[in-house]
C-alpha positions as CSV (number, residue, x, y, z in Angstrom):
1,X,85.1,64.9,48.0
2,X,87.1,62.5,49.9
3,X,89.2,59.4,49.0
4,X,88.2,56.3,51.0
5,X,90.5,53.7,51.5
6,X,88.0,49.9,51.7
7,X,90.0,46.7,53.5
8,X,87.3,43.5,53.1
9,X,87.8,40.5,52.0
10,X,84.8,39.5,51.6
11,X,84.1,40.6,48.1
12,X,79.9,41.2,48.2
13,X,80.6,43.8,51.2
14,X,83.9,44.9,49.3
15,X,81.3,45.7,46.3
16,X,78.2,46.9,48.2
17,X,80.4,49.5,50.3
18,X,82.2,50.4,46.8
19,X,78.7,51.2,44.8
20,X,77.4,52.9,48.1
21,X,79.7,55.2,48.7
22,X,80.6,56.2,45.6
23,X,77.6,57.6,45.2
24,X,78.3,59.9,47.7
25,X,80.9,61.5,45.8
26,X,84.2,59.9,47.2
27,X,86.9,58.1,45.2
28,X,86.9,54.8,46.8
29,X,90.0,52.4,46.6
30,X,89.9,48.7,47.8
31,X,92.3,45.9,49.2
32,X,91.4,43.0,50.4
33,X,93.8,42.5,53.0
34,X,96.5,44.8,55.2
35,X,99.2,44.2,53.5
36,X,97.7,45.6,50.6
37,X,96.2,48.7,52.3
38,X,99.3,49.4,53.7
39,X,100.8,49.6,50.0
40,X,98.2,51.8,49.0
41,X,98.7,54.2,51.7
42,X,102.1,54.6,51.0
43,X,101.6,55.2,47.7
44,X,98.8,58.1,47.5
45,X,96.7,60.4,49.6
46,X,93.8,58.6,51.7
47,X,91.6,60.7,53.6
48,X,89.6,57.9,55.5
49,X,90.0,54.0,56.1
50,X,87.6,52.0,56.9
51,X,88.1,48.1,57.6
52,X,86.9,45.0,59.2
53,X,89.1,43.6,62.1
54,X,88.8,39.9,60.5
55,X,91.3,39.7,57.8
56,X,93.5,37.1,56.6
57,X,97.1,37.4,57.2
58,X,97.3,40.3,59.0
59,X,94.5,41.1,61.0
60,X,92.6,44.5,61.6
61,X,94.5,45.2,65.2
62,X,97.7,44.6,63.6
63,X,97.3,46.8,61.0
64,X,95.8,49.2,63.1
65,X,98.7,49.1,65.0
66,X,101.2,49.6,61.6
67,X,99.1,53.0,60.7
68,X,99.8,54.2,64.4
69,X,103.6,53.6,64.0
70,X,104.0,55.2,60.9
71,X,102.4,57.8,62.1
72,X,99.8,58.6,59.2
73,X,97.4,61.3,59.8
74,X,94.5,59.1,58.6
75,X,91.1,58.4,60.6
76,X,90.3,54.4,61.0
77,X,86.8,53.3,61.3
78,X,86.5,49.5,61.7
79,X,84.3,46.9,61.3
80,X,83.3,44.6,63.9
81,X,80.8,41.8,64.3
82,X,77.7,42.4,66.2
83,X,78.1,41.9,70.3
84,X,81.7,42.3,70.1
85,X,82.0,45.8,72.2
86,X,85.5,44.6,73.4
87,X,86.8,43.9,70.9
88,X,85.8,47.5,69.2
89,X,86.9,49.1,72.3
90,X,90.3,47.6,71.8
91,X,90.3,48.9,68.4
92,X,89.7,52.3,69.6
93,X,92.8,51.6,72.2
94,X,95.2,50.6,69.1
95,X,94.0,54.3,67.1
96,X,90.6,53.9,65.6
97,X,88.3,56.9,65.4
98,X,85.2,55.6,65.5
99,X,83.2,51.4,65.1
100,X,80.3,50.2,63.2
101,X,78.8,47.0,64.2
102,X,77.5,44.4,62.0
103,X,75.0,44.5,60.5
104,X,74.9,48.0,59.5
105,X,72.6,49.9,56.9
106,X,74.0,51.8,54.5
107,X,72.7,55.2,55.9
108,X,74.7,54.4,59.4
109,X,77.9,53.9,57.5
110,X,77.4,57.1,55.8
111,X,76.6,59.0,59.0
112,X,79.8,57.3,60.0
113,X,82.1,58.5,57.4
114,X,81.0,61.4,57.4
115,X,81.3,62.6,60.6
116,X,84.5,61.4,60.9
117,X,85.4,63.0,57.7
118,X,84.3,66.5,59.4
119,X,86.4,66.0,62.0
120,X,89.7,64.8,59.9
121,X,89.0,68.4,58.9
122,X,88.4,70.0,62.0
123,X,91.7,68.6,63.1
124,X,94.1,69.3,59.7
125,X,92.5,72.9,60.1
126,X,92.9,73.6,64.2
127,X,97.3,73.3,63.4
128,X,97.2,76.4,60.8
129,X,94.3,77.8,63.4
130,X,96.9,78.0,66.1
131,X,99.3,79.6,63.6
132,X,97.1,81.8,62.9
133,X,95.9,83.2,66.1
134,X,96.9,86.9,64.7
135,X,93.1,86.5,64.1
136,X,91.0,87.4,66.7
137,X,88.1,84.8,68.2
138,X,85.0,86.7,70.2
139,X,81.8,84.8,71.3
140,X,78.8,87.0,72.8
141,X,79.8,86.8,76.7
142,X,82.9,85.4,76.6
143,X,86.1,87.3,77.7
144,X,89.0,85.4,76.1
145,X,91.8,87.9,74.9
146,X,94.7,86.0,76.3
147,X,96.2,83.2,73.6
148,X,95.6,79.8,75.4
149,X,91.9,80.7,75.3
150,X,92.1,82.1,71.9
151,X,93.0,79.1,71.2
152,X,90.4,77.5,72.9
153,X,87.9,79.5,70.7
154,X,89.7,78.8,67.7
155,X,88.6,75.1,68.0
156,X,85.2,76.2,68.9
157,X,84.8,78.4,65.7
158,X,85.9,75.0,63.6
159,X,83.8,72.5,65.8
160,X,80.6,74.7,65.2
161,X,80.2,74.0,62.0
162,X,80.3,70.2,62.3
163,X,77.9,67.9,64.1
164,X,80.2,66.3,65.8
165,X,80.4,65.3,70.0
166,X,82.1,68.0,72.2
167,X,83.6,67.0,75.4
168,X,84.6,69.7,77.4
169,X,87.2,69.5,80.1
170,X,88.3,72.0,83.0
171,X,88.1,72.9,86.1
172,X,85.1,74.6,88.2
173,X,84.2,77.7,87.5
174,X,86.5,78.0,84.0
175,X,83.2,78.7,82.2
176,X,82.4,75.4,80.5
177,X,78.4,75.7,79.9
178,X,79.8,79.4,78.3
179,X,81.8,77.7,75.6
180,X,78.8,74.8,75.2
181,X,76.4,77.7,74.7
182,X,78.8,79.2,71.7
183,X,79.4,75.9,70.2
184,X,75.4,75.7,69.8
185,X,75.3,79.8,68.5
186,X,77.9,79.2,66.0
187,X,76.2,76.1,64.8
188,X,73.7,75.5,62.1
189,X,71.6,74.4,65.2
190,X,71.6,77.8,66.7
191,X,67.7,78.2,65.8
192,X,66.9,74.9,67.6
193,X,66.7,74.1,71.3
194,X,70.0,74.3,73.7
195,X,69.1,72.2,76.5
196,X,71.4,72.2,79.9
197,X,70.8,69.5,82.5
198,X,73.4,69.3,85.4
199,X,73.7,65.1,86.0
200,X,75.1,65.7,89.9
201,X,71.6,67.8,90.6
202,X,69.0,65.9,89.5
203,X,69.2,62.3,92.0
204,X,69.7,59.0,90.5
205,X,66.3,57.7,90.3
206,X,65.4,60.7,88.0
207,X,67.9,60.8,86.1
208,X,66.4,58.6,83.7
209,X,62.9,59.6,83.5
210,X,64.7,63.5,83.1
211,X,67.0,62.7,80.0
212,X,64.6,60.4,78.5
213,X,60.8,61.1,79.8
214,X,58.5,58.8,80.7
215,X,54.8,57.0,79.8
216,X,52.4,57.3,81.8
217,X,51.7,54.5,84.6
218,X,55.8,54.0,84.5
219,X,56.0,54.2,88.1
220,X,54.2,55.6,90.8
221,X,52.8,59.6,90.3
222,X,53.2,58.9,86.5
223,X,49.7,60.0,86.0
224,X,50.6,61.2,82.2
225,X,53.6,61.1,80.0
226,X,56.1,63.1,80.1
227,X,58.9,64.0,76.9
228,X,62.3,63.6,78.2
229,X,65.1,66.3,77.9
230,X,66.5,65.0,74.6
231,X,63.1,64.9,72.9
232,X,63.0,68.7,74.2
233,X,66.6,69.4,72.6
234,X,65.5,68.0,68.8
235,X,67.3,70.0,66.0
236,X,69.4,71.7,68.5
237,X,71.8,71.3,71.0
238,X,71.7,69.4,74.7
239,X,74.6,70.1,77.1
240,X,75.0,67.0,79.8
241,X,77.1,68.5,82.6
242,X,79.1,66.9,85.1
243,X,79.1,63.6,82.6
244,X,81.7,61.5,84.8
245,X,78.9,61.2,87.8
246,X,76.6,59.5,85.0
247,X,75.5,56.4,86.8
248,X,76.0,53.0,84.8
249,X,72.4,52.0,83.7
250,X,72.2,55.7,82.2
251,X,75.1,55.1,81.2
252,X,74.6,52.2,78.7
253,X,71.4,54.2,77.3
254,X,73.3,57.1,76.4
255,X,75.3,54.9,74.2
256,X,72.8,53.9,72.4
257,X,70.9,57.8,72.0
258,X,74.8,58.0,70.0
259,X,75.0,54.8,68.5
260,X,71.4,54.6,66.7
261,X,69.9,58.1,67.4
262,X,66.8,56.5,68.8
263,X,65.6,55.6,72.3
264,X,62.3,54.7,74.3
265,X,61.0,56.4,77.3
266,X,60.7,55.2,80.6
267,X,58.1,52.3,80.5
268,X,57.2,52.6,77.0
269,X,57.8,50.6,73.9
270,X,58.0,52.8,71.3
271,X,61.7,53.8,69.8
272,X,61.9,57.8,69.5
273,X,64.3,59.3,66.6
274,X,66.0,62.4,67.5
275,X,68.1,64.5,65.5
276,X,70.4,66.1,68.7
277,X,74.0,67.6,69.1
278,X,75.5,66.6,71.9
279,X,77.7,68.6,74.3
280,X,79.0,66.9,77.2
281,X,81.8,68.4,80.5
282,X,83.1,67.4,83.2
283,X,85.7,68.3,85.9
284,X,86.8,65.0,86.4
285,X,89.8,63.1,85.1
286,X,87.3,60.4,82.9
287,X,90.5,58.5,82.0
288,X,90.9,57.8,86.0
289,X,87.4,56.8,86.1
290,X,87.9,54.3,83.4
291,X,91.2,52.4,85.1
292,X,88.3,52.6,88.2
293,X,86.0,50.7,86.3
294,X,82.8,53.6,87.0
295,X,82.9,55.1,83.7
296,X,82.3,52.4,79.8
297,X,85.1,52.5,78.0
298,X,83.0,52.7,74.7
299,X,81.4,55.6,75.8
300,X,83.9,57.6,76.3
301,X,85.4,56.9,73.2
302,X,81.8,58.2,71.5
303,X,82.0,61.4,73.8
304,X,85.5,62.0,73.3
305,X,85.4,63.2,69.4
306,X,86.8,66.8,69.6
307,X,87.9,67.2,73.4
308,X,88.3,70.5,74.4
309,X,90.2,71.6,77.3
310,X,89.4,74.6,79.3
311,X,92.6,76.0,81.0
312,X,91.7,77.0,84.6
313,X,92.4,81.3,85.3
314,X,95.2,80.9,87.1
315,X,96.8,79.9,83.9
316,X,95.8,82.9,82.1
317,X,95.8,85.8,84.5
318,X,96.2,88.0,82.1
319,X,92.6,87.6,81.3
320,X,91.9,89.3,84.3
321,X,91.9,93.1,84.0
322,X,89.0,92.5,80.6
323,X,87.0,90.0,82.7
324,X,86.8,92.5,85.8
325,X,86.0,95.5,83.3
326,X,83.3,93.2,82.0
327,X,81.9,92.4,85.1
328,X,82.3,96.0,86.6
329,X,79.9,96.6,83.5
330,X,77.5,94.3,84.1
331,X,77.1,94.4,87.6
332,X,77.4,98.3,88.1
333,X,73.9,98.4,85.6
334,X,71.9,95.7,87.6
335,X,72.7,97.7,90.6
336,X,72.4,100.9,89.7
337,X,75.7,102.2,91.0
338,X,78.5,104.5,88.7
339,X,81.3,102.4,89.4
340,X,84.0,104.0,86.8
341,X,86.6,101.2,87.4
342,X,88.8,99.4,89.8
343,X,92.1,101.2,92.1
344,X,95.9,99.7,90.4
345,X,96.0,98.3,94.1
346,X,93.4,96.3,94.0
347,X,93.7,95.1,90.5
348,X,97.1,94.2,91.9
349,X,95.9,91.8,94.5
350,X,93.4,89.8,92.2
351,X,96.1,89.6,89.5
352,X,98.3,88.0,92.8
353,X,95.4,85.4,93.5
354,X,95.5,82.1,92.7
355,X,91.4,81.8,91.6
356,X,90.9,78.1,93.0
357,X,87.6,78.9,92.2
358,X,88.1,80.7,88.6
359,X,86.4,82.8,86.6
360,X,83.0,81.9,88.3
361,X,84.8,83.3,91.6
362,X,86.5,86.1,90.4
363,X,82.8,87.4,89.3
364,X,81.0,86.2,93.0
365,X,84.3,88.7,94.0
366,X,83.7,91.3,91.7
367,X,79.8,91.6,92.5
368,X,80.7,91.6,96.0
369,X,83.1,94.8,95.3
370,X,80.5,96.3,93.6
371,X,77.7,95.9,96.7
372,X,79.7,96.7,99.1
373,X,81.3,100.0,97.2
374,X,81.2,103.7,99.1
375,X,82.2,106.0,96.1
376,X,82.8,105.1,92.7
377,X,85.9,103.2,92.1
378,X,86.8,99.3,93.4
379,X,89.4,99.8,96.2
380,X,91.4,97.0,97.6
381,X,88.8,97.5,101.0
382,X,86.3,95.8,98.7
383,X,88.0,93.0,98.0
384,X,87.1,89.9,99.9
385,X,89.6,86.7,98.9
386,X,89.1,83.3,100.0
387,X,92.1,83.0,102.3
388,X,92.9,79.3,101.8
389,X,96.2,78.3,100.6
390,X,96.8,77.2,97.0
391,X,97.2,73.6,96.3
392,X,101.0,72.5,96.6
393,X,102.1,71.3,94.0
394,X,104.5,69.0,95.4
395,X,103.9,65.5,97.2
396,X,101.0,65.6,100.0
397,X,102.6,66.9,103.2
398,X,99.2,66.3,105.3
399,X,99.2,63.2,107.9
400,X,96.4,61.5,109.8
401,X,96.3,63.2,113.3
402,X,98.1,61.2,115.8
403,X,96.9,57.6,116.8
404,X,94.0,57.8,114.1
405,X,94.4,55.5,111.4
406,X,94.2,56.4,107.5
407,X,91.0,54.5,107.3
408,X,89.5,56.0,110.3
409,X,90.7,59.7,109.3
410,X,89.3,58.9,105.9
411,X,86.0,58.1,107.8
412,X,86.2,61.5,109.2
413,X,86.7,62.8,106.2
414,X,83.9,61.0,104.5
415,X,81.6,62.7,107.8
416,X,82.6,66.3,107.4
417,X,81.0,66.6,103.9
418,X,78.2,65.0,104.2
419,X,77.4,67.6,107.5
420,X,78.5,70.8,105.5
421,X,76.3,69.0,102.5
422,X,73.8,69.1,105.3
423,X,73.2,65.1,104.6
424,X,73.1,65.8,100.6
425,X,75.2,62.8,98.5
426,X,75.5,64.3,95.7
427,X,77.1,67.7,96.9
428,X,79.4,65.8,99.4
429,X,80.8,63.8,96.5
430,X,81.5,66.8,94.3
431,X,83.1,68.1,97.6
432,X,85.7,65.2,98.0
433,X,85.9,65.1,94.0
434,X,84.6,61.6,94.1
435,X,81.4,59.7,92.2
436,X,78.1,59.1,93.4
437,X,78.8,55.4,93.4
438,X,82.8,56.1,94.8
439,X,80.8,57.7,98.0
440,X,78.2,55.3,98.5
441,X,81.0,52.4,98.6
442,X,83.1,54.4,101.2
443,X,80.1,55.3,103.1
444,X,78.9,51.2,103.3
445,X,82.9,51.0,104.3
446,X,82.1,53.4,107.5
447,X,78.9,52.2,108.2
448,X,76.7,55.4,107.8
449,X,73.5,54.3,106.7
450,X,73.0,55.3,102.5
451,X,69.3,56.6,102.8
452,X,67.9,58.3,99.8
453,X,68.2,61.2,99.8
């Protein structure tokens, strides 16, 4: 087991959290302030500390900030008294792993621990993974030979076996649900539930009765209840999509699903326990969402245990030529057709792409190629690329046009997704890479009228 390092100076706690959890096995060792914890840790090995942020002398922050700057490879969970969210959140800012609030039962501190124990593990292991990527990592329907994503499955074979929150990061199209879908094969989940739900395609007003059903007479139409998605995904695995367009109110009951595994449904009373996994992406930047003020800082700090991030195609081109064979596989049988391969030429041109819209496009492609094949090899006549630029790379080098203002041209802007969304909110946000709430705001700014949609 694990050794524990205790910082309270109140002694009852001190004693309660000492008898508790060495019970579970760990060796536990106590100070009563962080001057004294920081002796102990530079004396022996600690594989956890947990501490409250009231102490005398030095309080929890500082110390918090002391086990940052010399540079101990030690998870911090901290103590904090009930209500106090900012303070926690600035706890998580100055290195802490995870927060309990006060009062807490025994059996949350122990959930706690020892999830943050698991991934302490997850994270000493990943290093000698890398090291070790002589070792080859394959998931059913995943085409990953080339080493950045061998080391993305690396972390996935490790993160599998814990219980821990996933948040996956990437672009469109780099194959995030893929890599959720292994995470919940490889776990001791796998014979429960996996449960999907895209956030940007179900509209605001649902959201909530979606994730977290409903009773019946909640609103209108509710003419019975209705289990929500997590009550669906008990004992297995949900996967929460496109997790930076979360509005706020869901938001804050996601939270507490993390927090205290329980919720209630829309219009009801009653608090539901599940037991769920959750898996969460996004192709947003969350950290810019948090200096915006649309994402909780406290949130993302429960979401963000084991981030993993998804390198877009581009990146890993050599991929390319086992993706293609893959797909010329798979495609070739649902049509029907003997397609045998794919010409050096036109192999050539998709290894010259730049894939703005990955993996996901490179497939769209190589289906294409396949319906619109005469004989039995890909040529480079049955390629059909996207012909827009790549992205520079450089500073912006587009202006407004000519007496138009940047407000005004943003207006513009603002107009021409919303027609090619024909009218639809959510799809024109994900087209200018902006919120729900982001759009709305610009479109009170340009006066278009925000009707439901």
């Amino acid at each position: 087991m694990s050794t524990i390092l205790i910082v309270e100076d109140e002694a009852k706690l001190l004693r309660l959290l000492d008898l508790n959890l060495g019970e579970e096995g760990h060796t536990i060792v106590k100070a009563s302030s962080a001057e004294t914890a920081l002796n102990e840790l530079r004396q022996q090995k600690i594989d956890l500390v947990l501490t409250d942020l009231r102490l005398p002398g030095m309080n929890g922050l500082e110390f918090l900030q002391e086990v940052k700057r010399a540079e101990w490879s030690v998870p911090v969970v901290v103590m904090t008294a009930f209500g106090s969210v900012e303070t926690a959140v600035e706890a998580m800012k100055a290195g802490a792993s995870n927060y309990v609030q006060k009062p807490f039962s025994m059996d949350e501190i122990k959930l706690v621990l020892r999830k943050e124990l698991d991934v302490h593990q997850l994270r000493q292991e990943n290093q000698s993974l890398r090291e070790a990527l002589g070792e080859r990592y394959e998931f059913r329907n995943i085409v990953a030979k080339s080493a950045k994503m061998q080391e993305v499955l690396a972390v996935v074979k490790r993160v599998a076996a814990s219980n821990s929150t996933v948040l996956l990061g990437g672009e469109s199209g780099v194959g995030k649900d893929l890599i959720a879908r292994a995470i919940h094969e490889n776990s001791r989940r796998s014979a429960g539930p996996f449960v999907k739900i895209n956030c940007t395609a179900i509209p605001e007003n649902l959201l909530e009765s979606e994730l977290f059903g409903y009773e019946k007479g909640a609103f209108t139409g509710a003419v019975t209840s209705k289990p929500g998605k997590f009550e669906l995904a008990d004992k297995g695995t949900i996967f929460l999509d496109e997790i930076g367009d979360v509005p706020a109110t869901i938001q804050v009951k996601l939270l507490g699903v993390l927090q205290e595994r329980q919720f209630e449904r829309l219009g009801g009373t009653k608090n539901l326990k599940v037991d769920v996994r959750l898996v969460t992406a996004t192709n947003r930047d969350l950290r810019a969402a948090l200096e915006q003020g649309t994402f909780r800082e406290d949130l993302y700090y429960r979401l963000n245990v084991v981030p993993i991030d998804i390198p877009p195609l581009r990146e890993h081109k050599e991929d390319i030529p086992y993706l293609v064979e893959h797909f010329i596989k798979r495609f070739s049988r649902d049509s029907s057709k003997s397609i045998s391969g794919i010409s050096q030429e036109a192999m050539d041109v998709l290894l010259a792409f730049h894939w703005p819209g990955n993996v996901r496009e490179l497939e769209n492609i190589i289906d294409r190629a396949i319906a619109l094949s005469a004989g039995g090899l890909i040529g480079v006549e049955d390629i059909h690329l996207d012909s827009r630029p790549p992205k520079a790379s450089g500073a912006p080098t587009f202006m407004p046009p000519e007496g138009m203002t940047l407000e005004q041209y943003e207006d513009e802007i603002i107009r021409e997704a919303l027609r090619r969304a024909n009218g639809n909110k959510s799809q024109a946000a994900r087209l200018l890479g902006l919120s729900r709430n982001a759009l709305r705001y610009r479109l009170a700014k340009a006066g278009v009228a925000d009707n439901d949609e």
